[in-house]
N, C-alpha and C positions, 0 to 999 in steps of 0.2 A: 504494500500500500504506500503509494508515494504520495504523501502531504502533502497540500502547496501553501504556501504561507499569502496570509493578507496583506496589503501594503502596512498596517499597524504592526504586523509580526516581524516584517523585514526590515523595519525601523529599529525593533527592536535588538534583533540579531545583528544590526550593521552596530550597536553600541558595545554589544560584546565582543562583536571582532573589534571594532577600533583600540578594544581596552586590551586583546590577544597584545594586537601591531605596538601599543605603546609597551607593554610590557615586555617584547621581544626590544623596543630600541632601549629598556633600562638594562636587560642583561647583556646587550650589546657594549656599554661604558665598560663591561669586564671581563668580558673575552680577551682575555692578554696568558700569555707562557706564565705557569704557575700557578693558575687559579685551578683550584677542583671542580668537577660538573657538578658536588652537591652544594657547593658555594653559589654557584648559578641558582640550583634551584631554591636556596632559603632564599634568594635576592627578588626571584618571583613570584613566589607564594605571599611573601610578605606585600610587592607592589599590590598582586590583584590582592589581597584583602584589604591592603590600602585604599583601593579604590570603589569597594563595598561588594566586591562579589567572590564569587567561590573557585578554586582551580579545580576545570572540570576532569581532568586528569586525576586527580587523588584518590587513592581507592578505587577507584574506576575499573572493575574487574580483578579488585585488589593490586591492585600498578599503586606503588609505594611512595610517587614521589607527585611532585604536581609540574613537571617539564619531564617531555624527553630527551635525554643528552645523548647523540651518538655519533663518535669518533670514528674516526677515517673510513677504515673497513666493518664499522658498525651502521648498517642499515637506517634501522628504525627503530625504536620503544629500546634506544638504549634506555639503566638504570642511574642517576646519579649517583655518584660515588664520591668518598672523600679520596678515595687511590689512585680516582682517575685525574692523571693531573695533566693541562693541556700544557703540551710544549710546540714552540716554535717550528711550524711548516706544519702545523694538526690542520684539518679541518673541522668543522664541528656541526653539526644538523641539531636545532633545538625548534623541537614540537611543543605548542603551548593551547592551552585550552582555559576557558573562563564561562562561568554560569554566572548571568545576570540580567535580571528582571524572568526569571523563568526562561531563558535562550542559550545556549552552547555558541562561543566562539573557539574556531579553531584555527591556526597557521603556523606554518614551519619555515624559515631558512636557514642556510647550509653556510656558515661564517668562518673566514679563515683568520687562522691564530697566527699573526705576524706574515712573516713572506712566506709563501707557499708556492711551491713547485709549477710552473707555468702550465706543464700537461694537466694539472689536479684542475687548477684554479679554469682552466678548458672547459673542464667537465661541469664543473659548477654553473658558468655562464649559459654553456647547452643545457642543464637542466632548468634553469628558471626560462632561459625561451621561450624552452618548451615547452613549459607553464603555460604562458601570455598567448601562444601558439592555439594552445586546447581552450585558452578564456575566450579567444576571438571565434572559435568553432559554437561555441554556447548560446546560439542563437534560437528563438523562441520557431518550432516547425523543424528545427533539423531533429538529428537523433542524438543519441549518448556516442555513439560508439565514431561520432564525429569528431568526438574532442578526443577521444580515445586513439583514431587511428591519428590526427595528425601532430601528436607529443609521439607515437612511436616512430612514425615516418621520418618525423626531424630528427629523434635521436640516434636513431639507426642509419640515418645515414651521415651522422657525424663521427660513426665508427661506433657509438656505443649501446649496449645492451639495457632491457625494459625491467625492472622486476617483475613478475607475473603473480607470484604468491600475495600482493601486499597492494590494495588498492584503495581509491579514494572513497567517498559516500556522501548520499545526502545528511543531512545536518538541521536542527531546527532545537524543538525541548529536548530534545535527546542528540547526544555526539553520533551516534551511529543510525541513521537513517537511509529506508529506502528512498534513492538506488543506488548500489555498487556502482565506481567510476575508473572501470580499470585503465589503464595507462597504456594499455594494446589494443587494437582490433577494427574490425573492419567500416568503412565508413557506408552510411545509410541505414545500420543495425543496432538495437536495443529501445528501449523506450523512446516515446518524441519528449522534445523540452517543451517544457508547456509555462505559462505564463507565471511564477510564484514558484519555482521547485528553487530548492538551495542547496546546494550541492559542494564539497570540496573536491578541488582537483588537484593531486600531491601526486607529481611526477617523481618515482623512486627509480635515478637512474646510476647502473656500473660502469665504472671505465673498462672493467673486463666482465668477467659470463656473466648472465642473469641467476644463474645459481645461486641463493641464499642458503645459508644452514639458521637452524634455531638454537639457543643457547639455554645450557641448561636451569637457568633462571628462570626461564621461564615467558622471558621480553623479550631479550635484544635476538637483533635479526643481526645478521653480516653475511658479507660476500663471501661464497665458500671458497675461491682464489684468491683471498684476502686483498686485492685489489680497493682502492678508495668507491667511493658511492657519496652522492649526492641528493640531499631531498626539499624540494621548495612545493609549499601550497599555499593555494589560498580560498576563501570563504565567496562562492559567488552567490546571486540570484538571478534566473532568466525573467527577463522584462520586456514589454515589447519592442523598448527602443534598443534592446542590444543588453548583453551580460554587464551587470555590476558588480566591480569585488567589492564584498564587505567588507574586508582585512583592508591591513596595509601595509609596506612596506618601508614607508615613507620617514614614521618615528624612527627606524632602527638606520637607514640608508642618512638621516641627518647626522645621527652618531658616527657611523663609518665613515660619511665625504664619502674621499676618491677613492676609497679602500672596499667601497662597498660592491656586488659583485654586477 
């Protein structure tokens, strides 16, 4: 059953994602060589409670922490750690979520710690692309599997591989809503976009195979060539004048400047 949300609902949701986008650009000021991923996460938890709402991550399936913090060859739903300590040329993918006013925001990007390796930092820029790629697809009458096939198209032919196992979704009072929003497949196929669906679209791309292994934790996902991976999403709605993200970029991209990807 795929929701569609009212224009009041979408208002709403664009306050939770704004509050994701400002709290990714506060952990942003501390992404530097040194810090721990669970130092990140007290630094978020505290902003969204700061700002009156709940991190929707917490508990969420029993998920321990309220960010996901995952380095290099670590996929997705890394765990924060005090032992995971970022050093110069890491990259880092933080997934953020926030409940407020009864709405789920969610959004991720992939942030490099100091100077990082030209081919890494490649991959990063192809995968947010391909992001903006699959946002521009999200047109109200096309299908799903339009945003779907043209994030694979473009990253496949930048040489690199799709995750398959680990996909995006619709989104509203609940994080996980119908429809699944994979990151492959063919275009003209899967549900139509209809006026009010809200959906995240979080392109999980590898420099090498799309093979993921699962970690005994129970979360974290990585590349089973230990190869780097990159992950950016963001919160849209289909509208009739064209897709709007709800997220942002924008707070975290003022903190980076020219650093940012």
């Amino acid at each position: 059953m795929i929701y569609l949300k009212t224009d009041e609902e979408i208002e709403l949701m664009r306050e939770a994602n704004q509050l994701v986008g400002k709290t990714l650009g506060e952990v942003a000021k501390h992404i530097v060589p040194g810090v721990s991923t669970l130092q990140l996460d007290k630094i978020a938890e505290e902003f969204i409670r700061d700002n009156g709402a709940v991190p929707a991550f917490l508990g969420y399936g029993g998920f321990p922490n309220s960010i996901c913090a995952s380095v290099n060859d670590q996929v997705v739903h890394g765990i924060p750690s005090s032992k995971m300590i970022l050093k110069e040329g890491d990259v880092i993918s933080v997934d953020c979520g926030t409940i407020l006013n009864g709405f789920v925001g969610d959004s991720a990007y992939t942030f490099c710690v100091g100077e990082v390796a030209p081919e890494v930092k490649k991959l990063l820029k192809a995968t947010k692309d391909s992001l903006y790629l699959g946002i521009q697809c999200a047109v109200e009458g096309h299908r799903l599997g339009d945003i779907s096939n043209a994030i694979q198209t473009y990253c496949e032919s930048q040489g690199y591989s799709v995750v398959r196992e680990l996909v995006g979704h619709g989104i509203g009072r609940k994080m996980h809503e119908e429809p699944e929003v994979p990151n492959y497949g063919r275009r003209g196929c899967g549900p139509l976009l209809r006026n009010g669906m809200c959906i995240c679209i979080e392109p999980m791309i590898n420099m090498g195979s799309k093979n993921v292994a699962f970690e005994k934790d129970g979360w974290t996902v990585r590349t089973k060539d230990r190869k780097p991976s990159a992950h950016f999403e963001h919160c849209i709605a289909i509208r009739p004048d064209g897709p709007q993200i709800l997220s942002s970029f924008k707070f975290l991209e003022e903190v980076l400047g020219e650093n940012a990807i």
